[in-house]
Structures are given as structure tokens and as C-alpha cells.
N, C-alpha and C positions, 0 to 999 in steps of 0.2 A: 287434554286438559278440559274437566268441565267448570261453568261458569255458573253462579249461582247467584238470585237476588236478596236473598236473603240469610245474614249468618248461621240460625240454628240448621236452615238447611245445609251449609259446610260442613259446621259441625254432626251431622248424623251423617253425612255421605262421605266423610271421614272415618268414621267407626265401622259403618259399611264396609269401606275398602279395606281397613285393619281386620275386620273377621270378615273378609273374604281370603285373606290372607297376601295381601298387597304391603310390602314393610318401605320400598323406595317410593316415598312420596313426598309433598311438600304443599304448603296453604298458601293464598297470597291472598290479602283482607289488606282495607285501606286504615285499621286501628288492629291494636294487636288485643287477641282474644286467648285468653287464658286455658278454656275450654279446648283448643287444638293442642297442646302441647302432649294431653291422654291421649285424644281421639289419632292424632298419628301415632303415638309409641317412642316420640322421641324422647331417644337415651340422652342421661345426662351425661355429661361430659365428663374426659377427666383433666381437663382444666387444670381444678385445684388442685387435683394432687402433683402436677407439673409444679404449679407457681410456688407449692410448699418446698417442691426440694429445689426451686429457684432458690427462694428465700436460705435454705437452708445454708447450700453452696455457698451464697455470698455472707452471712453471716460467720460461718466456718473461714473464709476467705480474708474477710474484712479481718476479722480477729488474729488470725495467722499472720497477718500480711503487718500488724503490727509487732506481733510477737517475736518473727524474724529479726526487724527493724531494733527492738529493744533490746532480745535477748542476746542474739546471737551474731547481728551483723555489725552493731556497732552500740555497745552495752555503756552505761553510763550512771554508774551511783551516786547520785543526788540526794545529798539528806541521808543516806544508809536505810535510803526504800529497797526494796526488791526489787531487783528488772524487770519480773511479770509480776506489775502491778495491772491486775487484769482492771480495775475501777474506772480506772481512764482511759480503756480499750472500748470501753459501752459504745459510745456515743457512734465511734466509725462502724463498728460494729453494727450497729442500729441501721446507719445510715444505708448501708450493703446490704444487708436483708434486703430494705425496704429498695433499694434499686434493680437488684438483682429479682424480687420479684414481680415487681412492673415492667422490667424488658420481657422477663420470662411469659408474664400474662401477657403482654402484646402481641410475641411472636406466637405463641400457644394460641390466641383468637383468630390471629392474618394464616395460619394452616390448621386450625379448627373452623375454619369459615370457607376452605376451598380459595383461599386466595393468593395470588391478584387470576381473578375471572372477569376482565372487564366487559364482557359479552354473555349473557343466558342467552339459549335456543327461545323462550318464552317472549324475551324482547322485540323477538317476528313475527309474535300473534299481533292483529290490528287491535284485535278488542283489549289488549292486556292494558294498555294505557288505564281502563275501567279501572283496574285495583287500585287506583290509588285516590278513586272518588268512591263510591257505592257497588261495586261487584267483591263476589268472592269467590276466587280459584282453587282451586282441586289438581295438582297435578300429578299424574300417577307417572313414573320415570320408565324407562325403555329397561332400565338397568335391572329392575324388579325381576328375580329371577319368576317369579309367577304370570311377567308380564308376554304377552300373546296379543299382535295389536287386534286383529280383529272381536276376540273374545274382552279383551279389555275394552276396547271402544262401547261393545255390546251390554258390560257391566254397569258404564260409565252412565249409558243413555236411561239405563233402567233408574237410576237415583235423580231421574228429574230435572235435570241440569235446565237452563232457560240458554245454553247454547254450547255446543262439543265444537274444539278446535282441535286439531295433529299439529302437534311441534315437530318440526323437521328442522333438524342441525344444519 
């Protein structure tokens, strides 16, 4: 992990390490910088396409779950309406979309996030406390199939860093 005093300096020792061809890595700045999200290559997620076919599920669900109820489980002509009068299905309908895609985003962020990890290796560096006043971290993962520690540390030292630490698990 190298530590840097200066942001544009992460951000070019970032893009460094992406055309060196290093893809497991991760930043740690004490305000979030817009400019890391290219310089690592991080993929957008698919999130959304999760929470839409949440939504979808419960919307499908929600409407059904009347539909039984009206039609077929215990039917009821009122006025000589139609059983599926789908108009006053809206509202629950609406209401299950919008639940079923808020659970769905939540558990889609807590295992898009790697969670519950309530311990990083990174939380044993002394100096990591820094990120969350005035440093900025660089960390190139073990997991990085390019990764080689001794060549990597050697990479690492070349971008200037104003201090290299080894994370050890």
C-alpha cells in the first residue's frame, strides 16, 4: 500500500497501476474524488438490473396476490363490476414494486460491498488512521493475478509514494 501527500498524486499512481496492468486495487482518500472511479477501472455494477427485477417480482406479486384474492379465492359482485377490476389493484401494486425493490437494493449493496467484513487487513497499518485526515492510499491487492510482491513493491516505490507499507492478513 502506498501513501501519498497529495491527491493528483493518487490519481496518476492509479492510472499507473491500471496500465501496468494491475485491475485488484482500491483508493482510500479522506473526501471522495470523482477522478478514482476511471483511474482504477471500476466496473459499474449490476445493482440496478437486480433492484429492477426486484421491483418487477414484487409488482407481479403484489397484483397477483390480489388477483387470487378477488378472483378466484373468494369472488364477490358488488355493483355488477368485474372481479378483476385491475384500477384498485394500483395502489398495492405500487406499494410492492417500491418494497420489493428497497429490500432487493439493500441486500444487493450488503453482497455488493463484500459484507459483513467487520475487519480490513489495511486497519493493521499504523499510518492508515491518516486517510481519514490528509493522506491518500493506493492499494494494490495480493489477489491481483499480476500481483508479485517483490516486483509489485518495486512498481509501487517507483510512483513516488512519501511512504510503502505490506499488509499482511
Amino acid at each position: 500500500m502506498a501513501e501519498f501527500d497529495e491527491p493528483q498524486m493518487l490519481v496518476s499512481a492509479a492510472k499507473s497501476a491500471r496500465d501496468a496492468g494491475y485491475r485488484h486495487m482500491d483508493a482510500f482518500t479522506p473526501f471522495p474524488m470523482e477522478e478514482l472511479t476511471d483511474a482504477l477501472a471500476i466496473r459499474h455494477s449490476r445493482l440496478s438490473l437486480f433492484v429492477l427485477c426486484c421491483g418487477i417480482t414484487g409488482g407481479l406479486l403484489g397484483f397477483f396476490m390480489q388477483y387470487f384474492a378477488s378472483v378466484v379465492d373468494y369472488p364477490l359482485n358488488i355493483g355488477g363490476r368485474p372481479l378483476n377490476s385491475w384500477p384498485q389493484f394500483i395502489p398495492i401494486t405500487f406499494e410492492m414494486t417500491i418494497l420489493f425493490s428497497a429490500v432487493g437494493a439493500v441486500i444487493g449493496m450488503i453482497f455488493r460491498n463484500g459484507l459483513p467484513r467487520p475487519v480490513h487487513p489495511v486497519f493493521n497499518v499504523d499510518r492508515f488512521e491518516l486517510a481519514t485526515r490528509d493522506k491518500f492510499f493506493l492499494l494494490i491487492e495480493a489477489t491481483d493475478p499480476k500481483f508479485e510482491r517483490s516486483a509489485t513493491e518495486q512498481f509501487l516505490r517507483a510512483l513516488g509514494p512519501a511512504h510503502l507499507s505490506v499488509v499482511d492478513h
